[in-house]
ZAVOPA-648122 format. One record per residue (C-alpha): x, y negated, z negated. Coordinates in nm, 4 decimals. Each point is the difference from the previous one (the first is absolute). Layout:
% residues N
         x         y         z
         X         Y         Z
...
This chain:
% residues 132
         x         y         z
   17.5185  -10.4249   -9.2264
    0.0033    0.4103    0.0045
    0.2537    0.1890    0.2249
   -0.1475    0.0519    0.3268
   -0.0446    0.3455    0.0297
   -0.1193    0.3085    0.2580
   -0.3103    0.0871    0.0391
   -0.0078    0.3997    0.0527
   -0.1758    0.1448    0.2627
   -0.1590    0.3702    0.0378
    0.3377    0.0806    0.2007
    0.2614   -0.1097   -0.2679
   -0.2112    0.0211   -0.2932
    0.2319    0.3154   -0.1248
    0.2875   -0.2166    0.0247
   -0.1733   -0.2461   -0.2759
   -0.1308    0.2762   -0.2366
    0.3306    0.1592    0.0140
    0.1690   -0.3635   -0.0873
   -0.2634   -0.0233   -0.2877
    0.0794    0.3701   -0.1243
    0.4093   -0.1259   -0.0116
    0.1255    0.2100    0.3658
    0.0611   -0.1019    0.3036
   -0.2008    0.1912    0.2937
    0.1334    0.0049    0.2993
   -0.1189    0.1774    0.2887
    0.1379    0.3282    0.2691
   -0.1115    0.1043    0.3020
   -0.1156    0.3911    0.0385
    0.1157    0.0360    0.3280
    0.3058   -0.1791    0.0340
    0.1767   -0.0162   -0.3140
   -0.0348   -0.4341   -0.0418
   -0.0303   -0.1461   -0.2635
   -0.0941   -0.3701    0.0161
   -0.1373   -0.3261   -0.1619
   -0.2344   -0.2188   -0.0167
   -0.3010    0.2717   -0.0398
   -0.1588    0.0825    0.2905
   -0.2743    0.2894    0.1286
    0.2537    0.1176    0.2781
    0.3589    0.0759    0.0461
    0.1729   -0.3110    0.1626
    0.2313    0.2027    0.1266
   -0.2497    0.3122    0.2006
   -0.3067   -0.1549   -0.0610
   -0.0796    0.3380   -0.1799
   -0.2773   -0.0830   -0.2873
    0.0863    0.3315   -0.1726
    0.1557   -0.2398   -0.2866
    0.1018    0.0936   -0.3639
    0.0448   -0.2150   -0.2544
    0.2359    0.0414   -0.2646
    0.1986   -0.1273   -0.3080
    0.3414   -0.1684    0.1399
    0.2840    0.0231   -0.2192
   -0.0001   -0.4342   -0.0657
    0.3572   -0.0285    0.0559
    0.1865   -0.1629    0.2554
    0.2610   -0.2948    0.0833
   -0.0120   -0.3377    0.0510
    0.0276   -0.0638    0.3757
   -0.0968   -0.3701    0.0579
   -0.0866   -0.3455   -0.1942
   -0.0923   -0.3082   -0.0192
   -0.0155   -0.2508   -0.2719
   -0.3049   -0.2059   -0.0292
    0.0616   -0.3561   -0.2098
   -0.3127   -0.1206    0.1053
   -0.2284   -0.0276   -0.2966
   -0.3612    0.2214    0.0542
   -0.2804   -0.0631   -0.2297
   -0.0333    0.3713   -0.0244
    0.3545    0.0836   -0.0672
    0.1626   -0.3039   -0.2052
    0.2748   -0.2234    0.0349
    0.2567    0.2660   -0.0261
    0.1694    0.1035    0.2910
   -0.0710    0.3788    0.1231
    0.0789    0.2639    0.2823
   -0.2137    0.0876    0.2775
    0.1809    0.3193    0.0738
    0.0148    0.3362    0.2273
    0.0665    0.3130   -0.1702
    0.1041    0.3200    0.1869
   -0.1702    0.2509   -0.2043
    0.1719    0.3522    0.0102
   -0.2879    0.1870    0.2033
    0.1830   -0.2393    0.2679
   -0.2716   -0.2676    0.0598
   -0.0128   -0.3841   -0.1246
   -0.2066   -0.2091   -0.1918
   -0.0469   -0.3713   -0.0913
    0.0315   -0.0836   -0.3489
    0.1306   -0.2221   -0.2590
    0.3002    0.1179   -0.2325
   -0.0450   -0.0314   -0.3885
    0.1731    0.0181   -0.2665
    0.3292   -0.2047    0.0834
    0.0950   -0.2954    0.1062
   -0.0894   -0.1631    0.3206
    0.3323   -0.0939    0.0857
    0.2213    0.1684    0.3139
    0.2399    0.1299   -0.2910
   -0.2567    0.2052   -0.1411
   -0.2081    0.1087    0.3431
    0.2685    0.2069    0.1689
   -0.0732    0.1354    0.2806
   -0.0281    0.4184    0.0750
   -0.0226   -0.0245   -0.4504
   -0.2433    0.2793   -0.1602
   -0.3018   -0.0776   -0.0903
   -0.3000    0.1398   -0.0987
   -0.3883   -0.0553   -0.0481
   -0.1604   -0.1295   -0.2313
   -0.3726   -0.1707   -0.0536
   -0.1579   -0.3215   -0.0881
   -0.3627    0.0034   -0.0632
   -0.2382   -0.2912    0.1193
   -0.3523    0.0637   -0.0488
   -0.1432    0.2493    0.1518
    0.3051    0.0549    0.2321
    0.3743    0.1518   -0.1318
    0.2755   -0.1434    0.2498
    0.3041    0.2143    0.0651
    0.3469   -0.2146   -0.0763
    0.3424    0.1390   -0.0056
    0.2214   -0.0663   -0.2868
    0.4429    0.1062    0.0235
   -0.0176    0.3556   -0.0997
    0.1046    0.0971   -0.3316
């Protein structure tokens, strides 16, 4: 079975392309000065939809985990992090860490980390991975 993944809609389709073209696009409110995540039309914050849209930096820290040990036909037997990053433009995201072990040793909380992307199909999923 394939990973389940997002469909993309007219309102965060910007966040996928950027995802396929390798950045992360995050999104700022004219008016107010927010930035904020998941993609939206408006500012959560004003309600302003003077919105821009641009590349975020893809850094951040860990800031919550959990292990999953449940096997998923989509993701293997191996254990893996569902995780929350605190990116550095100062709003979270849900994501899986890669590139180390999934082991509370390894997943440190408030450790670097940074972006990178793992293509499936049509869609390119942002992951973080311990910064070099």
């Amino acid at each position: 079975m394939d990973r389940v993944l997002p469909q993309p809609t007219p309102e965060t389709q910007h966040f996928w392309d950027g995802c396929k073209e390798g950045e992360l696009r995050l999104q700022r409110c004219a008016d107010c000065s927010k930035t904020y995540f998941p993609p939206r039309p408006f500012c959560p914050g004003c309600g302003s939809r003077s919105v821009e849209v641009f590349r975020a930096s893809g850094k951040g820290k860990l800031w919550s985990y959990v292990i999953n040990h449940r096997p998923r036909p989509d993701m293997g037997k191996d254990p893996h992090s569902i995780a929350v990053v605190m990116l550095d433009e100062g709003v979270t995201m849900m994501t899986n860490i890669v590139g180390c072990p999934q082991t509370p040793q390894a997943l440190v909380l408030d450790m670097p980390v940074e972006v990178t992307f793992q293509t499936f199909g049509e869609i390119a999923l942002p992951l973080f991975k311990p910064a070099a």
